[in-house]
C-alpha positions, 0 to 999 in steps of 0.5 A: 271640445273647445275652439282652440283645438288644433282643427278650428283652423284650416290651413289655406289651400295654394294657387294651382302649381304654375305647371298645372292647368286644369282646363288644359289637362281635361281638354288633352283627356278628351282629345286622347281618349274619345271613346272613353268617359271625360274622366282625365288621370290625375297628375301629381299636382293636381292630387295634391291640390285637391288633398290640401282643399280636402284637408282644409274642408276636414278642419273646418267641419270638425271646427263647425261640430267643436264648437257646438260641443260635439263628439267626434266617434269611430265606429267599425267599417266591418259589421255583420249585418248588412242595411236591408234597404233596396236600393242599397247593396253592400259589399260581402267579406268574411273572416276566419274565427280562431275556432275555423269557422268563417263569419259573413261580414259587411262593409256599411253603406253608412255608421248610421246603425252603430252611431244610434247604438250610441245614442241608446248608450247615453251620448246626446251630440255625436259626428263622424267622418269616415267611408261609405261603401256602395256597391255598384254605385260608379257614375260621374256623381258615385264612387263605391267607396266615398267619404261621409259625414254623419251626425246626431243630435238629441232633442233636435226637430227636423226644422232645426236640423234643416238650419243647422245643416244649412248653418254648416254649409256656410260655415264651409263657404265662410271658412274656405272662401280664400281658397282659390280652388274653392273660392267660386264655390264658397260665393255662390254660397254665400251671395245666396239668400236663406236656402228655399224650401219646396216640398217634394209635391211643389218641386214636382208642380213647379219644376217638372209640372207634375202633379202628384196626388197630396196622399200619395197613393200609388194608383195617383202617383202612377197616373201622374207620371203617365199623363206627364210622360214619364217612363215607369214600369208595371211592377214600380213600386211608390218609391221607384215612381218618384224616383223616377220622376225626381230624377228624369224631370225634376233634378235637371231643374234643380240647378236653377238653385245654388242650394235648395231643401226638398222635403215632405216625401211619401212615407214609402221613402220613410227609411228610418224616418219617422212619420208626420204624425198630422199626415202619416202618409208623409216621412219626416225627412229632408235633402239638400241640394246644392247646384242640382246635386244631391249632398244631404239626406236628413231625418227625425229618426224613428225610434219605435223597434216594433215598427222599425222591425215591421219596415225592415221585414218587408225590405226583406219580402220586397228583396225576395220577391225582386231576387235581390241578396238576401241579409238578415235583420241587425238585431242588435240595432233592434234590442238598441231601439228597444231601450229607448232611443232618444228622441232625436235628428241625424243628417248623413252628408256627401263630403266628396260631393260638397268638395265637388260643388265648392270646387266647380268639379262636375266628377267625383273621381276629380276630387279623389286621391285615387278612384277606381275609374283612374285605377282602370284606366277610365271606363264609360259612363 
């Protein structure tokens, strides 16, 4: 796709309407509803402010993947396989056959399995844009639905794909920064220098003065957190425990940073990352931070169906053993794995959550259309 095309230009966002402010209407919510969450019921300008910023965003990503010769895919928002990942639980749905029979169906936590299918099929630079869904993820931060952004490109290095992204994120400050609702955002942004990159181990020492062991072994890790205070439980496996310090000690930190990569996580975490080769208890992975918050997660994407399969089969074991919804294995991903993924990176991206940041809004239900925290009404954190 060339530049010329009709999304390279995204049209400027108006001042608020003179008969919104939104300083005023979060004040009133608090005011009327304290036993409520902060979450204020969006009027109808305030809607169509934040429309009009989404759409601006929207054209200005896909001007950014246009340009560099991207092709922009669809694919189902019904599957029938479920990602086994524990910390993932999808929403169930089912449809009727013309022969009678009922089949289970799911609605993806992310396009990544379709989108790789089509890289087997030859597609080498590959984006979409569409809805997650999470079940039980509702939080200031989460929305069970939400809209990402996920990519690929063939013959591309997690350190390149660490550039790219952080290109990407600029090119959204340098495109909406005359904007008036995102323009503080956008600064931010573009007054900070090259995003720094800390590995998981020195955000860890530096931020929450915790000094996980360089190989990651559980017993050190669970030690770590024990001489720093930090709560875990006896049946934690790797993964928990580094969550939990990330989360309880080292993301507060985080916001020191307009935009930080952490990188070099345990292999636990791997997902469908490949491995370091060097050091192959380390994944091949990324995120990105912008303000302390979360808005992309990057990999070098494994491309070995043997050991996918192994990691996928013990999600199935660790979800038996921890009485958590059983799915079973997405063997079509696999037979796609089989003939040969290419050897590639892909970065899924939090769009609503980037909206956020560029829009100094600390909700996700601030920036949608309609969330279900306005549908009921409001619902405590």
């Amino acid at each position: 796709m060339a530049s010329s095309s009709p999304c390279a230009r995204a049209p400027s966002v108006p001042p608020w309407p003179s008969s919104f402010s939104p300083g005023v209407a979060r004040k009133s919510q608090r005011a009327t509803s304290p036993a409520r969450s902060e979450a204020r019921l969006s009027t109808g300008s305030e809607r169509v402010a934040w429309q009009r910023a989404r759409s601006s965003l929207l054209a200005v990503l896909r001007a950014f993947f246009a340009e560099r010769d991207f092709c922009e895919v669809s694919t189902p928002c019904l599957a029938r396989h479920a990602d086994p990942a524990l910390h993932l639980d999808s929403f169930r749905t089912s449809t009727s056959l013309p022969d009678g029979r009922e089949v289970e169906l799911f609605l993806p936590t992310s396009p990544e399995f379709f989108m790789k299918r089509l890289l087997v099929d030859g597609l080498e630079r590959i984006y979409q844009i569409c809805p997650f869904f999470r079940r039980g993820e509702l939080s200031p931060r989460h929305h069970p639905q939400f809209t990402g952004l996920e990519w690929y490109q063939v013959g591309m290095g997690l350190e390149q794909l660490m550039a790219q992204t952080e290109l990407l994120v600029r090119h959204c400050a340098a495109g909406l920064q005359e904007n008036l609702l995102l323009a503080a955002g956008c600064r931010k942004i573009l007054q900070a220098a090259a995003f720094p990159r800390l590995t998981l181990r020195q955000a860890c020492r530096e931020l929450a003065g915790v000094e996980l062991p360089e190989d990651f072994a559980e017993a050190g890790v669970r030690r770590a957190l024990a001489e720093a205070g930090v709560y875990h439980a006896a049946d934690d496996g790797l993964d928990d425990l580094v969550n939990r310090v990330l989360i309880e000690r080292v993301e507060p930190r985080l916001n020191r940073y307009p935009a930080v990569f952490i990188s070099e996580y345990p292999a636990a975490m791997a997902a469908l990352a490949r491995l370091d080769p060097a050091r192959p208890w380390l994944a091949e992975r990324f995120e990105l931070y912008l303000g302390g918050m979360e808005i992309a997660n990057g990999y070098h994407e494994l491309g070995d169906a043997r050991q996918q399969r192994r990691r996928f089969e013990e999600q199935l074991r660790l979800r038996k053993s921890r009485r958590l919804p059983e799915v079973a294995l997405d063997e079509a991903f696999l037979r796609a794995l089989e003939q040969g993924l290419p050897d590639c990176s892909g970065c899924a991206l939090g769009v609503d959550r980037l909206l956020m940041f560029l829009g100094g809004e600390d909700r996700i239900a601030r920036v949608l259309a309609f969330s279900l925290e306005e549908e009921l009404g409001g619902f405590s954190d």
